[in-house]
C-alpha positions in Angstrom: 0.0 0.0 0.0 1.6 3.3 -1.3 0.6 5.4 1.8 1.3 2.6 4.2 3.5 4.2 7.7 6.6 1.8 8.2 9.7 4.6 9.1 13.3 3.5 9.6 14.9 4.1 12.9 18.4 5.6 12.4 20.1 2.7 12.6 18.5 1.4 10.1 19.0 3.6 8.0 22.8 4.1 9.0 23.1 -0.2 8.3 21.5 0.3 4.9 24.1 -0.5 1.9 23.9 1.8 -1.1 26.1 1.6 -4.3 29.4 2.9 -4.3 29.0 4.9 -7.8 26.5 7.7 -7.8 27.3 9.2 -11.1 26.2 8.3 -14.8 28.3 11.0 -15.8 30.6 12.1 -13.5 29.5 15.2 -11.9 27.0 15.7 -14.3 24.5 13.5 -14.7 23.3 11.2 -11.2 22.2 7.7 -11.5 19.2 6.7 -11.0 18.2 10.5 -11.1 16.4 12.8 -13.0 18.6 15.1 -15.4 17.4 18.0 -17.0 19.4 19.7 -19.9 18.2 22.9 -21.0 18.8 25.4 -23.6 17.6 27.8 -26.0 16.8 26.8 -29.7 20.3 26.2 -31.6 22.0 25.8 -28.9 23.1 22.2 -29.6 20.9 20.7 -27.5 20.0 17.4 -29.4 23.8 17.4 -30.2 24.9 17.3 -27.1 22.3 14.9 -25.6 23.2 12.2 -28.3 26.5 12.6 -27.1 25.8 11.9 -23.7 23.9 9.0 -25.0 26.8 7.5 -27.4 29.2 8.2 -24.3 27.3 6.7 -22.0 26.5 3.3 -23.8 30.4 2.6 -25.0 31.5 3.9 -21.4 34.0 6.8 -22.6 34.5 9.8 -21.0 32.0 12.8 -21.7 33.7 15.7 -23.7 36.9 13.8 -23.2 36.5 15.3 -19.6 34.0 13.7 -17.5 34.0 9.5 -16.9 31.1 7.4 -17.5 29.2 4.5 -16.2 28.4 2.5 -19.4 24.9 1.1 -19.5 22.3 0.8 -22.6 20.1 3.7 -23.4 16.6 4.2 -24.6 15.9 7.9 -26.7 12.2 8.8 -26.4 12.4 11.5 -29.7 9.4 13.3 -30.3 11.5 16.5 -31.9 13.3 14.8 -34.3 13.1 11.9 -36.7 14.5 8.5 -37.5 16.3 10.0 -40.1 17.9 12.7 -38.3 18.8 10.4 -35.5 20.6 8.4 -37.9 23.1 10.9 -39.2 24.0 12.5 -36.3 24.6 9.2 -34.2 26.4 7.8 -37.3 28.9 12.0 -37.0 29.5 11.1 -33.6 30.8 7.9 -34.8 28.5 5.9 -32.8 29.1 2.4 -33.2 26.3 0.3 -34.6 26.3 -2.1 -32.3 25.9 0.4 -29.4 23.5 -1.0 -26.7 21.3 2.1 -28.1 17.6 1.8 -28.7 15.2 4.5 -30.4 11.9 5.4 -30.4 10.8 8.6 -32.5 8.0 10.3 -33.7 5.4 8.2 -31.9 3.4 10.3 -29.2 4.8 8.5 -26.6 3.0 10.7 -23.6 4.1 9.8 -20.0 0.3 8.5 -18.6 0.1 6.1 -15.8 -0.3 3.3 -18.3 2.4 4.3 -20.7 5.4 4.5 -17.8 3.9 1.2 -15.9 4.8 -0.2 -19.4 8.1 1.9 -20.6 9.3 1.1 -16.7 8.6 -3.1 -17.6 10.6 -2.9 -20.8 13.2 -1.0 -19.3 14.0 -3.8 -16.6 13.4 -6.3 -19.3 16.0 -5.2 -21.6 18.0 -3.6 -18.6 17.9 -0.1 -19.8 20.1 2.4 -17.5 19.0 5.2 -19.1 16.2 7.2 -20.9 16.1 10.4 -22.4 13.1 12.5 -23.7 13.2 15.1 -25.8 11.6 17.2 -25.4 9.7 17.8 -21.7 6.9 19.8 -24.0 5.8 16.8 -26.2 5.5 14.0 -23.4 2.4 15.3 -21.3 -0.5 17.6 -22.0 -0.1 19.3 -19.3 0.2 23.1 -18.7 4.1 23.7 -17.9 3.1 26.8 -16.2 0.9 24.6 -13.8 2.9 23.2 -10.7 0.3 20.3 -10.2 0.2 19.5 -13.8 4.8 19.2 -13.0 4.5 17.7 -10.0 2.4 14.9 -11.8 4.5 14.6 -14.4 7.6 14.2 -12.6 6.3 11.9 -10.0 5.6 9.5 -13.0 9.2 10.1 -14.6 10.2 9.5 -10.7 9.4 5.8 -11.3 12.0 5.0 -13.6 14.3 6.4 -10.9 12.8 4.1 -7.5 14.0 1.2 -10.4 17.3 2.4 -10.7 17.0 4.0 -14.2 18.7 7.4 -15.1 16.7 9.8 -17.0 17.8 12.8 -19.1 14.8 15.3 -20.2 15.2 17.9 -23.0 13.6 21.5 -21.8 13.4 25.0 -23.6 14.6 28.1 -22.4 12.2 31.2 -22.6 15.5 33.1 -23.9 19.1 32.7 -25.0 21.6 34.6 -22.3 24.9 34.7 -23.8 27.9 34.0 -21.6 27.3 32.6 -18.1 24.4 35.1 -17.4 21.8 31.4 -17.2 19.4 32.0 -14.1 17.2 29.0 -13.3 14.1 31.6 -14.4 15.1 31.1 -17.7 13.7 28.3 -17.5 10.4 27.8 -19.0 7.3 27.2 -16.8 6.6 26.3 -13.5 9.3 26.4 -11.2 8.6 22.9 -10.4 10.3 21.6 -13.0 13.7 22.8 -11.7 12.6 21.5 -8.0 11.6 18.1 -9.6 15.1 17.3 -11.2 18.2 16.0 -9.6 20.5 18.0 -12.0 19.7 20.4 -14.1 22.2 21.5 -17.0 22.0 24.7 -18.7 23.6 25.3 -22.5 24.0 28.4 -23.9 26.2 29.9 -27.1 28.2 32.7 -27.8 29.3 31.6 -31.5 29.1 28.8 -34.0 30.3 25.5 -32.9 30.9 26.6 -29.1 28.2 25.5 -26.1 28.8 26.8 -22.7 27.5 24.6 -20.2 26.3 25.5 -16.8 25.2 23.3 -13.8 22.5 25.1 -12.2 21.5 22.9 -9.8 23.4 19.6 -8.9 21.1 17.9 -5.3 23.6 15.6 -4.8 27.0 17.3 -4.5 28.8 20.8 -5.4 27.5 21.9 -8.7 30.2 21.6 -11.7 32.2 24.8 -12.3 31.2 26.4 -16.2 32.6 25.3 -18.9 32.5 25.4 -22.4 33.1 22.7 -25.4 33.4 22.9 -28.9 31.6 20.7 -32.0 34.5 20.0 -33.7 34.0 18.9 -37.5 36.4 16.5 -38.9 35.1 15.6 -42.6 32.1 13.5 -42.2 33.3 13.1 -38.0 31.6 15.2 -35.5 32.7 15.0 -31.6 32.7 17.8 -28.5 36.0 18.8 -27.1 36.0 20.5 -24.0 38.1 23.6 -24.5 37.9 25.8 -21.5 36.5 25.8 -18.0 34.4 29.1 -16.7 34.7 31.1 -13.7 31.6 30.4 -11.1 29.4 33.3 -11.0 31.4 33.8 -7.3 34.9 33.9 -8.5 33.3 36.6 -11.1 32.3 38.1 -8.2 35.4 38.6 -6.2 37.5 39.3 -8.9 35.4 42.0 -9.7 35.8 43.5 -6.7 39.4 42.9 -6.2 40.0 44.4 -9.9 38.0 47.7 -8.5 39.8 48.0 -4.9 43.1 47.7 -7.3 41.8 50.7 -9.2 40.8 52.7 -6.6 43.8 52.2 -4.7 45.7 53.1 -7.5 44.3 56.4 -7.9 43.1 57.4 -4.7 39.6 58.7 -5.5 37.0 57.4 -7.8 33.3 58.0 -8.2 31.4 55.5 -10.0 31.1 57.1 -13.9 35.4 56.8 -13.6 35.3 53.3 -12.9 33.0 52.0 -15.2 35.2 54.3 -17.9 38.2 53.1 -16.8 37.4 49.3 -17.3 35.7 50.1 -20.5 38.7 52.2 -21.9 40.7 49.5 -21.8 38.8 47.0 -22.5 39.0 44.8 -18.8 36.6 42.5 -18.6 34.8 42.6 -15.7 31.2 43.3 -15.9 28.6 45.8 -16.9 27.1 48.9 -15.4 24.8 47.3 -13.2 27.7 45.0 -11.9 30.0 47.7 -11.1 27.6 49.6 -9.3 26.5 46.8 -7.5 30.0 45.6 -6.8 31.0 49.2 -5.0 27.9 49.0 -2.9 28.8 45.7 -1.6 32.4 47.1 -1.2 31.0 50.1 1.0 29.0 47.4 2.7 31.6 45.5 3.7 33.9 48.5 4.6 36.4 48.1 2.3 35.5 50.9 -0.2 34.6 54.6 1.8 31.9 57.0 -0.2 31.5 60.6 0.2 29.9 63.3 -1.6 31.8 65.1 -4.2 31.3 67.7 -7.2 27.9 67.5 -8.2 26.7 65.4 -5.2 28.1 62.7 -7.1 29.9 59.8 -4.5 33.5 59.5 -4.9 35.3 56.0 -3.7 38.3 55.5 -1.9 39.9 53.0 0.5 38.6 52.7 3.6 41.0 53.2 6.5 41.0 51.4 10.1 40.1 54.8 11.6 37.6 56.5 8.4 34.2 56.7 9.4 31.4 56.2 7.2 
């Protein structure tokens, strides 16, 4: 009986033995958890995800960076067809006798019925994971509708109580260049982010390079950015991982240190100087907004002093151990 009372004591739960390996893709992508990989349109989404599919079923490291646990997959495609599949599996030089199987173009909607049987099969042919593409075309839900999410993904949940990984493809309601991904990005109800285990954000800058963000991760420390690149070798298509990102944190500080240098340097600042100064020379280190904010913060944490100036404008400098605010 599914509402049945039988708690663990501690001990118990302390005795219980789990698997040693808690990772499909290292970092990335938790087994026996939901994964949800997120972009805007052209931003290599479908690439990427048949990556992480031909990775994961010969057991070779993801991006040439992150190891795998090798296991057969199952694609659920209702974006793209057989054809399609085809010739991008066959780029990535995807072995044919990869333990892949493919289902595409079929309405497959995630009802009761449909996952009591998809859940059977997968144990049957021990499937380790599934991926859907796309979140949108397996319900008929409302994705703006928390109870239509939270039903949804307590049905996806049952692949996971089986032990089966499961990747979801999910649209962005905007493309944010750069690192800039917030979780609001993503589109409907904010249950969708609360539902998933991990939740991997892609975004690009120019042709051929993906920056992927973690933007949630329940099970450890979320991955660090980084960004890879679809490399085209003739007919051969692969992702190379090509440089890691700074966390929106070390942005952060190194903002501020960059401004403290400045302002040391020169004594007095106001804000207009600052922002010139880093755009004269073409140091990167943020917009308007994030300069402004960044002084604030530094005045905040008394590092940075402010006092009116010409024009009632504030002017920055150094806080000493004895300057009062």
């Amino acid at each position: 009986m599914a509402n049945s009372l039988n708690p663990k004591q501690l001990h118990e739960l302390f005795d219980t033995k789990f698997p040693q390996e808690r990772w499909l893709v290292d970092g990335l992508l938790p087994l026996s958890g939901i994964t949800l990989l997120s972009g805007a349109p052209e931003s290599y989404k479908t690439w990427v995800m048949l990556d992480i599919v031909s990775s994961v079923a010969e057991g070779k490291p993801l991006f040439g960076k992150f190891p795998t646990t090798k296991t057969k997959v199952l694609i659920i495609d209702e974006e793209s067809d057989e054809r399609i599949l085809q010739e991008r599996l066959k780029a990535l030089h995807t072995p044919r006798t990869s333990p892949i199987y493919t289902e595409s173009m079929k309405g497959s909607l995630f009802t009761p019925e449909y996952v009591k049987t998809l859940v059977e099969w997968c144990l049957e042919k021990e499937i380790g994971l599934v991926v859907a593409d796309s979140l949108s075309r397996i319900h008929k839900g409302d994705e703006s509708t928390a109870k239509d999410m939270s039903a949804l993904f307590a049905l996806v949940r049952q692949l996971t109580i089986v032990g089966i990984s499961v990747v979801i493809l999910h649209h962005n309601r905007k493309s944010n260049p750069g690192y800039g991904y917030s979780s609001n990005d993503i589109r409907g109800s904010s249950d969708i982010l609360a539902s998933v285990d991990s939740a991997i954000a892609l975004s690009t800058q120019r042709t051929s390079h993906v920056n992927v963000q973690q933007v949630k991760n329940r099970i450890a420390t979320k991955q660090r950015p980084f960004t890879i690149e679809l490399i085209e070798d003739g007919d051969y298509r692969y992702f190379d991982c090509i440089a890691e990102g700074k966390s929106k944190d070390d942005q952060i500080t190194e903002r501020k240190q960059a401004i403290l240098e400045l302002i040391e340097l020169e004594m007095e600042m106001n804000q207009s100087g600052v922002i010139n100064y880093f755009s004269q020379t073409g140091i990167e280190i943020g917009g308007e907004r994030a300069i402004k904010k960044a002084l604030d913060e530094l005045v905040t944490e008394h590092k940075l002093q402010a006092a009116r100036g010409e024009k009632n404008a504030l002017l920055y400098s150094i806080k000493s151990s004895s300057a009062v605010l």
